[in-house]
N, C-alpha and C positions, 0 to 999 in steps of 0.2 A: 841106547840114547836116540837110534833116528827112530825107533817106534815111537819111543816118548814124543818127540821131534813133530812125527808125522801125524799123532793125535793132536797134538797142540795148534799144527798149520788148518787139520781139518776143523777144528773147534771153531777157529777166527775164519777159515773160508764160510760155515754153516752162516755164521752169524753174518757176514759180510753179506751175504745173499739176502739175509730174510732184512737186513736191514736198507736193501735196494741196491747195493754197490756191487752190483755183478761185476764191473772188471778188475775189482780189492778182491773178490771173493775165487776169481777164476787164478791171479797172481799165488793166494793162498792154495787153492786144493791144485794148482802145478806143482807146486813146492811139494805139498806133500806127497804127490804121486811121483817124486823123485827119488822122498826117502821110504816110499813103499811103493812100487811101481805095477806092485797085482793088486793092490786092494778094490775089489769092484764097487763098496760104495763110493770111495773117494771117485774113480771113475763115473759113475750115474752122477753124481753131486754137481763134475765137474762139466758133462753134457747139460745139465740143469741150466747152470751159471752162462754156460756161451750160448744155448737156444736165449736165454730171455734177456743175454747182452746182444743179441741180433748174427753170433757167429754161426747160422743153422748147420752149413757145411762141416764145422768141426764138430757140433752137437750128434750131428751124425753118426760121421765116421765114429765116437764113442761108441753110439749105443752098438755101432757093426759090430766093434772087438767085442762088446759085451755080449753079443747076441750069438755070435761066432765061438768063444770060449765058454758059452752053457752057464756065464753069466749072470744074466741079464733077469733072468725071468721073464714068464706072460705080459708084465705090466711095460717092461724098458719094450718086449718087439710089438706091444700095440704101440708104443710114443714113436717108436722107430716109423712101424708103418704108417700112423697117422701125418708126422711131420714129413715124410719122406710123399706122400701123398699130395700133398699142400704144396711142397716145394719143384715136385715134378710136373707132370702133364694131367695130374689127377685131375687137378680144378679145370684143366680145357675139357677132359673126355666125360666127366661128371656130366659139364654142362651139354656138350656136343651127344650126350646117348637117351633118349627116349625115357622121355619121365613117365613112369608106373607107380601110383599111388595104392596101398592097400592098408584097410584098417586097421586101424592099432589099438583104438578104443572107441567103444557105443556109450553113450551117455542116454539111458532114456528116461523120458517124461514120467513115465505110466511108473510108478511103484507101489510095493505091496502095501505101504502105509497110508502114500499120502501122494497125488501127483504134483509134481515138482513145475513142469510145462505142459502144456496140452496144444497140439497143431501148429510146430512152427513155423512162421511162415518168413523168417528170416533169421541169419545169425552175421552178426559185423565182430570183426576183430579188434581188440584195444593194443596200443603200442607197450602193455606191459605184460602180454602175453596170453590176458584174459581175452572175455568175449563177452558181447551182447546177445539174447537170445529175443526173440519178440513173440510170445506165445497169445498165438492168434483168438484161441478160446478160450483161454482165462481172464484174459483185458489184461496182461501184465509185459511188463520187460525185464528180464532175468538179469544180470550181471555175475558171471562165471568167475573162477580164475584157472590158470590153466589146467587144474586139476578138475577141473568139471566141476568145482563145490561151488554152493552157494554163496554170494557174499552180500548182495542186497537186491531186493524188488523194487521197483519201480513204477508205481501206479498212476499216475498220469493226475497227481493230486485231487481236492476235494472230488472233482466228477468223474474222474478213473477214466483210462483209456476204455475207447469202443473199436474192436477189435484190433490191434494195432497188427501191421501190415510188416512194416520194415522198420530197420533204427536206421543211423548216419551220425556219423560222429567225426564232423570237421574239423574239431582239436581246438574250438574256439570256449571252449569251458563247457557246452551246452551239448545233448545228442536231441537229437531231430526224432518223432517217429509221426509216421502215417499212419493215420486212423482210418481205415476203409468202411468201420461202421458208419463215420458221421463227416464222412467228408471232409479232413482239415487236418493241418500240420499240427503235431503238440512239439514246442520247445523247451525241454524243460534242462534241469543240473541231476547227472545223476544220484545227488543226493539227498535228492524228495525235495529242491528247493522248487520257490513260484513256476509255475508251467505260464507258458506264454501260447495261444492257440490263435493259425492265420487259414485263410481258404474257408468255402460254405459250401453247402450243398448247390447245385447248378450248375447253369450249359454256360452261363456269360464267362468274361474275364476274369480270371481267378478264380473260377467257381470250380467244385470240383466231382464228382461221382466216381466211388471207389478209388482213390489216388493207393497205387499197391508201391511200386520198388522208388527210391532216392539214388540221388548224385551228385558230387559237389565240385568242380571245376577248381578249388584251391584259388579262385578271385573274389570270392565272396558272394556267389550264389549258389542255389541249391535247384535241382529239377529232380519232378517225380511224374512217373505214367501215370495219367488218369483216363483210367480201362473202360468208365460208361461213357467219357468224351472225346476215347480215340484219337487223344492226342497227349506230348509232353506239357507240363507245364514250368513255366521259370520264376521263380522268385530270390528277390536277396534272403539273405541268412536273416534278417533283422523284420521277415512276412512281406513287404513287399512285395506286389506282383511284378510281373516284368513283361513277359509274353507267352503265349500258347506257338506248336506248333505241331503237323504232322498229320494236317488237312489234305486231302487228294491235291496236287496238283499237276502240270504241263508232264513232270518228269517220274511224279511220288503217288502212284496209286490210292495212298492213304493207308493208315493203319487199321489193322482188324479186332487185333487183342492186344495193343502195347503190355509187357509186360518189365521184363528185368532191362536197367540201365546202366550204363557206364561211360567215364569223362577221362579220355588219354588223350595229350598235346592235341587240346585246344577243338578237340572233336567228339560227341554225343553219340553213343551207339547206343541203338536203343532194339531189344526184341523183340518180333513179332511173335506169341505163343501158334495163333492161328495160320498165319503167312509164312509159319517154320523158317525165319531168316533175320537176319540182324541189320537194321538200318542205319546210316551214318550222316551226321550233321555237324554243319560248322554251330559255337556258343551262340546264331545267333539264330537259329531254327531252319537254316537254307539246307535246304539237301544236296548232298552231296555223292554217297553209292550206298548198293545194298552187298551183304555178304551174306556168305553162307548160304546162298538159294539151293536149295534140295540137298542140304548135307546134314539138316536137324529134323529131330521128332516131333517137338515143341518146347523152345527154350524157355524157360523162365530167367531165374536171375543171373544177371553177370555181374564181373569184379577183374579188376584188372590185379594183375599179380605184383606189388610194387610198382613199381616205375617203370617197369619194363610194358615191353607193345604186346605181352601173354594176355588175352581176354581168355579167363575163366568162365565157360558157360555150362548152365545147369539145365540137361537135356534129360526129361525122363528120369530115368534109372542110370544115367549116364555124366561123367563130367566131362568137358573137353576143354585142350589148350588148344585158343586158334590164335593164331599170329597175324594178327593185323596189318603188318606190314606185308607177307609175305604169302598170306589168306592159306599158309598151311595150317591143318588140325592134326592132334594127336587126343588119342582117348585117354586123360589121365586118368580115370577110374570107372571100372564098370562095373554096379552095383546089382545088376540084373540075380536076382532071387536073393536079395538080402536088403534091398534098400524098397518102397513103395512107389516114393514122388520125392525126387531132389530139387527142392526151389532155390535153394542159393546156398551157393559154396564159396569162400574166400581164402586167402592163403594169410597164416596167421604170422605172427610175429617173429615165430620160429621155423616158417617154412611149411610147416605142416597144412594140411588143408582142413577146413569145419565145416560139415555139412551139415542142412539143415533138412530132415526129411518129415514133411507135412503128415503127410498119412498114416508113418507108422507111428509119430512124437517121439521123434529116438534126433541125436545129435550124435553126425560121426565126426572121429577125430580120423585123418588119412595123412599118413608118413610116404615116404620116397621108398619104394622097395628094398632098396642099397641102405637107406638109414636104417630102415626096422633091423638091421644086424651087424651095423657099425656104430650104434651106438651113441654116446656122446664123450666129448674130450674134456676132461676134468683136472686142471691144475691147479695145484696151491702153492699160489705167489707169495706168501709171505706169513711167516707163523710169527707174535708178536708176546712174550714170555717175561716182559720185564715186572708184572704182578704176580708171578708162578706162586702159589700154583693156579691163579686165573690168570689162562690163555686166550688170544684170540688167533686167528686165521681166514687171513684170506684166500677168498677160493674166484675162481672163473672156470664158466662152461659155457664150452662152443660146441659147434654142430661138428661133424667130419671136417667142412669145406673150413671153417674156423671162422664160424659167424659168431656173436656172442647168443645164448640161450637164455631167454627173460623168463620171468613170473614162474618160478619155483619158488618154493618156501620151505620150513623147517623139517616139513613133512618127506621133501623131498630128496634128507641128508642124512646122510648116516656118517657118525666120525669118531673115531678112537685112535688108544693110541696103545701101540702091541696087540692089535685087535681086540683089547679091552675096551669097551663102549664109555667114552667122556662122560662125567658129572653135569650135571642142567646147561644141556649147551640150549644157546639164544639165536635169534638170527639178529641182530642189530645193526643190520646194513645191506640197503636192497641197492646197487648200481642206479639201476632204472629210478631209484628217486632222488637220487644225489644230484648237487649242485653243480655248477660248474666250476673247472680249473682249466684256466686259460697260461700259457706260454705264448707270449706276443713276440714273434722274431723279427728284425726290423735288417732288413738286406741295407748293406752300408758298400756296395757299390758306389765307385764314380757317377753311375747312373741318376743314384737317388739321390746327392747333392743336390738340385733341385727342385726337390719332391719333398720340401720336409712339411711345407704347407700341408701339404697331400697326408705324411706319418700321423702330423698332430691332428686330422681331421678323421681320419682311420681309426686312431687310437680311443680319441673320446669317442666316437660314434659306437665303441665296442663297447667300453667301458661303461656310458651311460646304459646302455642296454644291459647290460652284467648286472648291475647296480642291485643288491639286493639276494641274488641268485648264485651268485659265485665269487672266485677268487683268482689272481693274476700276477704273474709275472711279467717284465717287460728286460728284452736282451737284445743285445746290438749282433749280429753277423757280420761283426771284420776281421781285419787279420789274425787279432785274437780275441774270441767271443765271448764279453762280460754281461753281468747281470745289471740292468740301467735301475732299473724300481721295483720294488718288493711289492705284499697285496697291502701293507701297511700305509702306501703312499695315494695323497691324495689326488683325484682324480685329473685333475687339469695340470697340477706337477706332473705327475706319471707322464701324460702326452708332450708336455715341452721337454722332459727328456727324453721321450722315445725321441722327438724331434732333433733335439738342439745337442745330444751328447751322442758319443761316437766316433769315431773316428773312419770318414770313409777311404776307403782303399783299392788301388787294382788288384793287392794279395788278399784280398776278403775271402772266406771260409765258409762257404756255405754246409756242407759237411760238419764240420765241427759246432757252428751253430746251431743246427739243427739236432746232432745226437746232443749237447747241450740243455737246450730248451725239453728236449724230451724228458732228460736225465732229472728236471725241476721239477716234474711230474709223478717221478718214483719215492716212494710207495705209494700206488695208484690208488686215492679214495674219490672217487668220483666222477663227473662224465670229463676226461680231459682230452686236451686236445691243445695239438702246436696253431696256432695263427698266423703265420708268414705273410707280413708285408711287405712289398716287391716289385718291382719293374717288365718283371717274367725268367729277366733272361739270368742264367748261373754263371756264365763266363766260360770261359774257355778247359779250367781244370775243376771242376765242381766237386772230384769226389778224389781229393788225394789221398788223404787217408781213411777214410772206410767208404765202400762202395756203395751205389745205388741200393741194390739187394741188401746188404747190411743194415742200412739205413732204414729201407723195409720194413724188413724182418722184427726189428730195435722198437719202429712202433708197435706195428700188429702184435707181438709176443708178449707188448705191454698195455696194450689196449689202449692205444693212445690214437690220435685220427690226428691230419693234416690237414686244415684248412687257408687257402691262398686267397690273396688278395691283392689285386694288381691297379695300381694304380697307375698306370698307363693305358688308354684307352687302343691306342695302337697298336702297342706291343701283345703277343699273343705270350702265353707262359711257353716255356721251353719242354719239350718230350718228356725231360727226365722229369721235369715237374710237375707235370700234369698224369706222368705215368705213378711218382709218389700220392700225389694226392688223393687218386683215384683207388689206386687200390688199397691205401691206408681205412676208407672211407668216408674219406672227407668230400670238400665240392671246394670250386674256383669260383670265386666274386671279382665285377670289377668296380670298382672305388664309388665311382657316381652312378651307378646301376639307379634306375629310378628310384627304387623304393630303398634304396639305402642299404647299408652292410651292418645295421644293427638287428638283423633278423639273424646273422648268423649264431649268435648268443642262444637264441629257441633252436635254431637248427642243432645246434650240439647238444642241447639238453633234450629234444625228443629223438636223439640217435638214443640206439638199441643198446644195451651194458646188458652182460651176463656175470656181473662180478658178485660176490657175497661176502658178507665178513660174518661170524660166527666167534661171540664167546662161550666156555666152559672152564669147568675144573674139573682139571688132571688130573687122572685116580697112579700116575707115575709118582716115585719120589726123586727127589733131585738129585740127590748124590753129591750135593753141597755145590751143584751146576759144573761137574767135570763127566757126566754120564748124558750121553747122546738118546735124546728120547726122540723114538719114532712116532709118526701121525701117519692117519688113513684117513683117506674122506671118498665116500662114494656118492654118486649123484644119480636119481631115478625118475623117470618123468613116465608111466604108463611102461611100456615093451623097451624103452631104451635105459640104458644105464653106461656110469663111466665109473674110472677109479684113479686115483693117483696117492700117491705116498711119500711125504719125504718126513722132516724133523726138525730139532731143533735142541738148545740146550737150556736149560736153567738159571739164574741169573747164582754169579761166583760166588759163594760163601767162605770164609777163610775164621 
């Protein structure tokens, strides 16, 4: 009877899990590992249930006994050591040890059939993992995905680019490329719609001769080197000129060969090929210092690595990271006898770098040393069996560090189930294109008694911006924290009850709101993400019952991000909050920020998702849904691959 017993608990814990109720699911497979207290799957199951209910610590200690007892298997001591990596000092010494990039894959132009690119003389990264390639001698612009395949040209319509130089893809719908044959910007949609062309041949204002690298400030202009007039040029995104600059003067020698450029907090580094050094200007063309004198060969293009102050420079045969703030280099990759000429290299969506090497028409793809044999982390969050024998599954993959991993495709899964290969599995759900799902938490603090103007001006300000895009919850943070409006409710109601319902209190719960509003977001389809409107401060006992760390872990595990919004222009957010926010990867807004808080709606939906959903059919039989069917799903991107395995049941037949 307690076998019977303890199949019965594990049956309702499986389901409990895939159905998102990690702490039903964890209550269940305790129970059973009461009435079976060896059974190792119930064990892994129940490490499963507390990692992605946010208890990493006990997730742990599982996988130890299991790893310990000869358990476990390969797969439990990779999750062991991958989690155990994350949650220690991996992620400081990761980032604290000397980045070493080396190939992972060559992608070249020249093929025995047909060439594909010829002379690139730039490659830009896309936020869904693909890339831009700009092949200088064919008049075209490539568009990759991250497999290297083709997925459309880009001809620069009825008159076709003349040699196009660089792309730039400001995220305004439109990518930019430089035409160095004909002197002039083409605007156009990547999808062969009207091209829009500004700039002419000439020495005057706006004129241009050979205009080679681009860069965009994220305020709505664009600058690019124009190499025969030895100077930057500025225009708005929309042709406009604006100003030249990088004329000799009192302090600035002048430029010899401007070549590659880049735009980090509010300042223009622009290289010298000839003058081997990188010059720096405030957006309004003033000089301000030079780098890097006598440390390059001849730089070409740079790229900043994200948001961070890493300028990626493409030196020769060489790539370097120099730190702008702190004017040290490191050599992230030295291609000396495998590469020709590196014009420009960027750091892609996934971390990875893409090189673009002119001479030989070859595009390399460069990993991090440590990844090319760590691999990728592969979880399946949720197997979905209520049409069995057509199953779905969702899956997410992160890097090591457990960033999400974009632009994979079907190609790049392999999934069965007992290691029999599934029936016509589909990919019918890429993260990176999903809508948004918002949870709006509203702090009901004594504080914000007075701030409800402020909630309902919050609320709509999101909500119009949403309109269309996504879907939303709205929940109060008091003493006990309810759900105020569903995504059914309409939009100016929704804001007068974020406002006007609630109950504020000194015993308010931020904890518990919070794992709450999460919990509205599970089963995760889509880009989601908590919204916290607030005053800054948590109060005095913020984390009674589950802790900061917990609380963490509960997003991250679920791929959910923390976004704040402080309506107090005074009050600064509190540690623990800006420490959540931050590393969930969210960001802090505050209320009347000039350009408003309806931008955070795009902010969430061009954050990164490595999530997938995948239908097939089950070559399993159900066993009238009392027989535990296993799943595999492995995931491959070039040199790296991950695995994960869990399961699930049949629906009851009687």
């Amino acid at each position: 009877m307690a076998s019977v017993s303890a199949a019965e608990d594990f049956r309702s814990g499986v389901q409990a899990f895939n159905n998102g109720l990690f702490d039903k699911a964890i209550l269940y497979l305790e129970k059973s590992l009461t009435e079976n207290p060896t059974d190792p799957r119930t064990k892994a199951w129940l490490a499963r249930a507390s990692y992605r209910s946010g208890f990493v610590e006990s997730a742990i200690a599982l996988w130890r006994n299991l790893v310990a007892t000869k358990k476990g298997g390969p797969l439990v001591e990779d999750r062991l050591a991958t989690v155990s990596f994350r949650a220690g000092l991996g992620r400081e010494l990761s980032a604290a040890e000397e980045r070493r990039y080396v190939v992972a894959q060559s992608l070249p132009g020249i093929l025995p059939r047909y060439d594909l690119f010829l002379r690139p003389s730039s490659v830009t990264a896309r936020p869904d993992g693909g890339y831009y390639v700009a092949s200088f001698a064919s008049n075209e612009v490539l568009e990759l995905d991250a497999n290297g395949d083709l997925e459309r040209k880009v001809r620069g319509g009825l008159w076709g680019f003349d040699h196009p130089f660089d792309v730039l893809d400001p995220g305004n719908g439109y990518i930019y490329v430089s035409e160095f044959g004909s002197d002039r910007i083409a605007r156009c949609a990547p999808d062969g719609g009207p091209v829009f062309r500004f700039g002419r041949r000439g020495l005057g204002a706006g004129e241009l001769l050979g205009p080679q690298y681009m860069a965009t400030d994220g305020k709505g202009y664009l600058y690019v080197t124009d190499v025969g007039n030895r100077r930057v040029s500025k225009f708005s995104l929309d042709g406009k000129f604006v100003l030249s600059f990088g004329a000799p003067g009192d302090d600035f020698p002048g430029f010899r060969v401007p070549s590659g450029i880049a735009v980090h907090d509010d300042k223009v580094f622009v290289a010298d090929h000839d003058a081997k050094d990188i010059a720096v200007f405030d957006l309004s063309g003033n000089y301000l210092t030079t780098l890097a004198q006598g440390e390059l060969s001849g730089p070409d293009g740079l790229s900043f690595v994200g948001s961070s102050g890493e300028l990626l420079v493409s030196d020769a045969t060489r790539i370097l990271l120099y730190d702008v703030d702190t004017q040290a280099h490191s050599v992230a990759a030295d291609l000396s006898g495998t590469a020709t000429r590196i014009v420009k290299a960027v750091s892609d969506a996934n971390g990875d770098l893409l090189a673009a090497d002119f001479d030989a028409s070859v595009i390399y793809v460069l990993s991090q040393y440590s990844a090319m044999y760590s691999g990728l982390s592969v979880q399946v969050d949720r197997v979905d069996s209520d049409r069995f024998p057509r199953v779905s599954v969702d899956v997410s993959v992160k890097t090591r560090l457990g960033s999400p991993f974009t632009g994979l495709d079907l190609r790049n899964f392999e999934i069965s189930e007992g290691d029999v290969p599934v029936g016509d599995p589909k990919l019918v759900f890429k993260g990176m294109d999903a809508q948004a799902r918002l949870a709006i938490l509203v702090d009901r603090s004594p504080a914000m008694r007075s701030h409800e103007s402020d909630i309902r001006s919050a609320v709509l300000d999101i909500l119009r911006s949403l309109a269309g895009r996504g879907s939303f919850t709205i929940l109060s943070a008091g003493a006990n924290p309810v759900v105020e409006a569903g995504p059914n409710t309409e939009r100016n109601t929704a804001a007068e009850e974020a406002a006007g319902n609630g109950t504020y209190s000194d015993a308010w719960r931020f904890d518990l709101g919070l794992r709450m509003a999460a919990s509205e977001l599970i089963p995760k389809q889509g880009k989601s993400a908590v919204v916290f409107i607030t005053q800054g401060d948590l109060g005095a006992s913020p984390f009674r019952q589950f802790s900061m760390n917990e609380l963490l872990h509960y997003l991250q595990n679920n791929g959910i991000k923390l976004y704040t919004v402080n309506v107090d222009q005074a009050a600064e957010d509190s540690a623990a909050l800006t420490f959540l926010t931050r590393q969930s990867g969210g960001e802090s807004y505050y209320l009347y920020r000039p350009e408003g808080i309806g931008a955070i709606v795009g902010d969430i939906l061009r954050a990164r998702d490595g999530s997938y959903v995948f239908s097939y059919t089950s070559p399993s039989p159900s066993s009238f849904g009392t027989a535990y069917i296993p799943i595999e799903v492995e995931a491959h991107l070039f040199a790296r691959s991950g695995r994960d395995e869990a399961g699930y049941y049949a629906p009851l037949q009687f």
